[in-house]
N, C-alpha and C positions, 0 to 999 in steps of 0.2 A: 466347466466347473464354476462352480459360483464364488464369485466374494463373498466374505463374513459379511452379515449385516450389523454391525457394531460402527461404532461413531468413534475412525481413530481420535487420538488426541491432534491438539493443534489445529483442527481447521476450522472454530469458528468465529474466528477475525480477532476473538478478546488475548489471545497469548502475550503477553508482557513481558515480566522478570524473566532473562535466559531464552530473548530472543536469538534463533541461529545469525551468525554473522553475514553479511549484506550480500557477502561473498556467494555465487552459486557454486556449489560443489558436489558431495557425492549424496546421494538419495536419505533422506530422512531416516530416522529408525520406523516410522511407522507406512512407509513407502515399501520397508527390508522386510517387512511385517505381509503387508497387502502381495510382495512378490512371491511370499514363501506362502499362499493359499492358493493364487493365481497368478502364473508367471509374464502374464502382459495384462496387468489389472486393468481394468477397462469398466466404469461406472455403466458401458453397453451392454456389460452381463450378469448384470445384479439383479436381481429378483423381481417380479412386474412391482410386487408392496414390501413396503420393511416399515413393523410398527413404529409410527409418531411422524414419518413422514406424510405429509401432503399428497394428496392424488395429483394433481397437475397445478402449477402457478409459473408465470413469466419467469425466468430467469434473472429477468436487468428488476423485475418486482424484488425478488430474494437479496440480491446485489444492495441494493440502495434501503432494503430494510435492514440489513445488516451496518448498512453506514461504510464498510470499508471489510475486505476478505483477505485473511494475510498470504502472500505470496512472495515470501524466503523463496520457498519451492516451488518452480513452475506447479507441480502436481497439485496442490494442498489447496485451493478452490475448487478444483473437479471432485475432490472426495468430499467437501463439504460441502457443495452442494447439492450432490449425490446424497449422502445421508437425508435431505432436507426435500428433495423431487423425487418421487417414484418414475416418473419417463426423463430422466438427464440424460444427455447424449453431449459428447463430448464436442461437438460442433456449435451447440446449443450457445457453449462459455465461447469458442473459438468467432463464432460468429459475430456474435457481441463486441471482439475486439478487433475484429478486422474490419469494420465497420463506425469502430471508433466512438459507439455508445458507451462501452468499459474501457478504461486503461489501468495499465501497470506504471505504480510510478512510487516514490518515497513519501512516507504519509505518515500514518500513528507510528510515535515511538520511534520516528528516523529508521523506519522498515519499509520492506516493498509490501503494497497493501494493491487489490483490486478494487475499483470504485467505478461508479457510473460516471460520464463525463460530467452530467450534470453537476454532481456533488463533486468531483474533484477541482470546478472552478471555487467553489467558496469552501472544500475544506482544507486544502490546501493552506489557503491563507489564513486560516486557524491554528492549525498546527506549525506554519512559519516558526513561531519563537523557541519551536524545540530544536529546529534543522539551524536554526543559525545557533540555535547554543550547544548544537552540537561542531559546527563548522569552527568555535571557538576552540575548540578542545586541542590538547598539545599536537596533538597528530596532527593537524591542519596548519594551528599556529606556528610552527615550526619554518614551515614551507610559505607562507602568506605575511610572515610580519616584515616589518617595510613595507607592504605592496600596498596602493588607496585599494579596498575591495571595488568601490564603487567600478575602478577601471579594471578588474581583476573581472567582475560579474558584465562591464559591459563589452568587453573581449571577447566574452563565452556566448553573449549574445548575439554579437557581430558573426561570430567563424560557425554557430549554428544557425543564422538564418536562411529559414527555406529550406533547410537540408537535414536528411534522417543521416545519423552519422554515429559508428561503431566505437562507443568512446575511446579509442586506443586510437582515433583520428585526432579525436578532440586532443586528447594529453598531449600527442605531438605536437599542435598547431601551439598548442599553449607552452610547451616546453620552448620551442622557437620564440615565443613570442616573448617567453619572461625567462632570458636565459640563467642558468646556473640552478634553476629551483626545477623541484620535480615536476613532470608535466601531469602525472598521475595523479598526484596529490591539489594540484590546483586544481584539476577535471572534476575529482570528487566534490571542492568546495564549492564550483561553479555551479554543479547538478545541488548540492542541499539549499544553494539559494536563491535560484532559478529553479520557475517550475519545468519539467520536462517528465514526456510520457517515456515510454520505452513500447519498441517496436512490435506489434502483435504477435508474431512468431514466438519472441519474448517466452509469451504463457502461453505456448501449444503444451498440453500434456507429452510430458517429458522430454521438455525439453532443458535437460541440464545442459551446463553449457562455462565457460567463461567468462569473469565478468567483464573485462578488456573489451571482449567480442558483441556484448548486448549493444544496440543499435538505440539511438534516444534522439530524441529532436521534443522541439518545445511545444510547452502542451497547446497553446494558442494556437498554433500553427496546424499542430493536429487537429483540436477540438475546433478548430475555425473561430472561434470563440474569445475575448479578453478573459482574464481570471476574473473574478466576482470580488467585491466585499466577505471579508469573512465574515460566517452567520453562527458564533458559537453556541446561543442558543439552541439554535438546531440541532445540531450536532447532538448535546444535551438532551432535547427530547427524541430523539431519533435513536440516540442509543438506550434511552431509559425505554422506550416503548421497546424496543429488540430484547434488554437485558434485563431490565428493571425487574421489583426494588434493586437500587444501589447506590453508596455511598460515596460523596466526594472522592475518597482516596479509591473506589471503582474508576473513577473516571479518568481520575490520574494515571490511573498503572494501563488500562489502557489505552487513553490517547496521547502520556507525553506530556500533556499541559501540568504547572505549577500549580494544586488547589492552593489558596491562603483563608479558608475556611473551613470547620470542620462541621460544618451544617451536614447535614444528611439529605440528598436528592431521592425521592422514590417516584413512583409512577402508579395511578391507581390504573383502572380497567382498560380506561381510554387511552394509556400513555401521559396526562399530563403529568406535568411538571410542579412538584411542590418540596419546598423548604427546602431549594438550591439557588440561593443569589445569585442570579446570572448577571455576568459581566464580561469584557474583554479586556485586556493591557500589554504589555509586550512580555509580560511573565506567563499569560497565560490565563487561568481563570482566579477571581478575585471574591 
């Protein structure tokens, strides 16, 4: 039986307002959707062509044109990439992350987002200002006041180096280490301000699962690589060449950043970039 060829909602990377919570849990509605046409939906038994898709392009090419693919749900990159390749094969995405050219990690809008390694060393550091002002928020604050972060983050650093480890490790080591405060709640703030990937298995197609149980170690360490300077400009034409025309508050809703201009950014043919003041500050864009 075939899949529909229709483009669920949700899978292409820009979902914003009423993102699902960080939490994995039970299968999307548009997952409840793809079960009830084919009961082990599989991008391998989709149609040779479905109009507007591409006859054949790379995979990590679609990845890094897109700037970043949202992964709440392990599933929701294999069906958007699926809509976007007529030969996807579910190993295609799997390969890619076992290999450590893609990872899964916290990115736009303090969500799980897929990204090529390349791009996750400098866009990470772009998006920083949204993950620490989200690490501010009462939920964290709660459990982290009194504590220096600085020793809070370099703790986190310490008990994950060189090692892939199931954060319900980490919480513990940190609950020991900073007694009386939740050990859960410090793991979560460690992970928003420390970069760290999460384990390829991670985003095997369907793999739900617990978030306790996801496995994460630092992205350095995976990608072999330091983190980059962040290149917000990029970022900017990278997504206008993908989404463009679009307007500052496009940009905002979905990368996270603070615009403080109401200029309008569009993109002509080529993708450049006009009439959006690019800047960086620790708000975001300026």
């Amino acid at each position: 039986m075939r899949i529909e060829a229709r483009r669920p909602s949700h899978t292409d990377g820009r979902r914003a307002p009423g993102d699902v919570p960080t939490i994995q849990g039970e299968p999307a509605p548009h997952d409840r959707r793809l079960r009830a046409v084919h009961p082990h939906p599989e991008p391998d038994t989709a149609p040779a062509t479905v109009p507007g898709r591409p006859n054949s392009r790379p995979v990590l090419d679609v990845v890094e044109h897109l700037v970043a693919l949202q992964e709440q749900e392990p599933n929701w990159p294999y069906v958007g990439l699926w809509t976007r390749l007529a030969d996807f094969r579910h190993d295609d995405l799997m390969a890619l992350l076992r290999d450590g050219r893609v990872v899964r990690s916290t990115a736009l809008r303090s969500t799980q987002h897929l990204t090529s390694s390349n791009d996750f060393r400098w866009l990470r550091p772009v998006v920083q200002p949204v993950l620490d002002r989200a690490a501010r928020t009462q939920y964290f604050a709660a459990q982290t006041a009194g504590l220096d972060i600085a020793e809070l983050t370099d703790a986190g650093r310490e008990l994950m180096a060189g090692q892939t480890l199931p954060r319900r490790k980490l919480t513990l080591s940190l609950a020991e280490r900073f007694p009386g405060r939740d050990g859960r709640v410090l793991a979560g703030a460690v992970e928003l301000r420390i970069p760290m990937v999460h384990a390829p298995v991670t985003g095997a197609w369907g793999a739900w699962g617990n978030r306790p149980n996801i496995a994460i170690t630092l992205a350095e360490h995976w990608i072999g690589r330091p983190m980059a300077a962040p290149r917000v400009e990029t970022m900017i034409r990278r997504y206008l060449a993908a989404s463009g025309p679009a307007g500052v508050m496009d940009i905002q809703t979905w990368s996270g950043l603070t615009p403080g201009s109401p200029a309008v950014a569009t993109s002509d043919a080529e993708g450049k970039l006009r009439g959006c003041p690019v800047g960086y500050s620790p708000t975001g864009l300026r």
